[in-house]
C-alpha positions as CSV (number, residue, x, y, z in Angstrom):
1,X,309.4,-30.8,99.8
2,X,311.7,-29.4,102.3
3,X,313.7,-26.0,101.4
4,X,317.2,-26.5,103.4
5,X,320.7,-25.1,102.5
6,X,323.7,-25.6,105.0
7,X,327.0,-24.2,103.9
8,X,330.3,-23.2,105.8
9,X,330.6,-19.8,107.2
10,X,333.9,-18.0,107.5
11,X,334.3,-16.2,110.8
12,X,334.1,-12.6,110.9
13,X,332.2,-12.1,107.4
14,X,328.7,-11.9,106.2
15,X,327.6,-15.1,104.2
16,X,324.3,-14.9,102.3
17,X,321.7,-17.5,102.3
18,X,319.1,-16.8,99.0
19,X,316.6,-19.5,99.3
20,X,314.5,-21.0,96.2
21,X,311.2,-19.7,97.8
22,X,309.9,-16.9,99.7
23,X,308.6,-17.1,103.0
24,X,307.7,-16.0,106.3
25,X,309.1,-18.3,109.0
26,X,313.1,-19.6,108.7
27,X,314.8,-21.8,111.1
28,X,318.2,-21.0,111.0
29,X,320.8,-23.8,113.3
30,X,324.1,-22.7,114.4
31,X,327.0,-25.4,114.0
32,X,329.7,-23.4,114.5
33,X,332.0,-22.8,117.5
34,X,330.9,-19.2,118.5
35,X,328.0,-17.5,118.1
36,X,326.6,-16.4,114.6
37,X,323.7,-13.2,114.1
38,X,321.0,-13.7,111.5
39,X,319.0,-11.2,109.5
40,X,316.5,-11.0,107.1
41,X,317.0,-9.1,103.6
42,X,320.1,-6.8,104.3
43,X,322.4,-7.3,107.2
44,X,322.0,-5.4,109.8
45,X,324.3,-4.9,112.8
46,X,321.7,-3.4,115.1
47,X,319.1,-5.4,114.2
48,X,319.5,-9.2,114.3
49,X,319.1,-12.1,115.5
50,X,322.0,-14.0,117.7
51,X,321.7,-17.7,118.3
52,X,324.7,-19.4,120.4
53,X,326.8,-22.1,119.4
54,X,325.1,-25.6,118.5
55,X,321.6,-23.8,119.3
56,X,318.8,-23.2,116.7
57,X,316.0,-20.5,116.8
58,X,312.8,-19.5,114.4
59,X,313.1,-15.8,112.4
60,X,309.9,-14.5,111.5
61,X,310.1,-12.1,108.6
62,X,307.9,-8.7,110.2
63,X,308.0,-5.1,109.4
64,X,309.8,-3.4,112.1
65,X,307.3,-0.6,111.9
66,X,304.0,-2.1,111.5
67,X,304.2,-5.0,112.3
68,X,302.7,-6.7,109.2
69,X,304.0,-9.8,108.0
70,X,306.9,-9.9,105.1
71,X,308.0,-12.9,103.2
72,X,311.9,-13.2,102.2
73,X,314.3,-15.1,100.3
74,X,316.9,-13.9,101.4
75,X,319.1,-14.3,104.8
76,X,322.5,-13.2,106.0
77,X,324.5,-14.6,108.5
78,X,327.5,-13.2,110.0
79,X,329.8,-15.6,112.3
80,X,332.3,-15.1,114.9
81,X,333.7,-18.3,114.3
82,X,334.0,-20.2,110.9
83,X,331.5,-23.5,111.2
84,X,328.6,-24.2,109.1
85,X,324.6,-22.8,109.1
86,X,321.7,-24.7,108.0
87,X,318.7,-22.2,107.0
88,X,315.1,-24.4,106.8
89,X,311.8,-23.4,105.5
90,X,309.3,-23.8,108.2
């Protein structure tokens, strides 16, 4: 069974992704015009991930301190530019 959800982002806001199931690993594709930045849990505007427009990239759900691995439901994406996001369970 494959855990995907793709929905329009408006630019210059945070939309959230909750997924159905936890996990470690999310592949997260950007089809919007501009570039979009991707976190895990909370947004966070020093710590995320940016992928460029029509490129997709892996997130791996870590503790920032220890290193140890987390599993989450939950991602936010905030977009420069309004498009769509697909977020896959890998």
């Amino acid at each position: 069974m494959i855990f995907c959800k793709r929905r329009n982002c408006p630019a210059g806001q945070v939309t959230e992704f909750y997924m159905q199931i936890s996990g470690l690993k999310w592949k997260v594709k950007n089809f919007t015009e501009g570039d979009i930045y991707v976190s895990l849990g909370a947004y966070d505007a020093c710590d995320n991930l940016r992928i460029a427009p029509g490129a997709c990239d892996v997130l791996i759900d870590r503790d920032p301190r220890t290193g140890t691995r987390r599993t989450s439901r939950k991602i936010q994406v905030y977009a420069v530019s309004e498009g769509e996001v697909e977020v896959v369970y890998v």
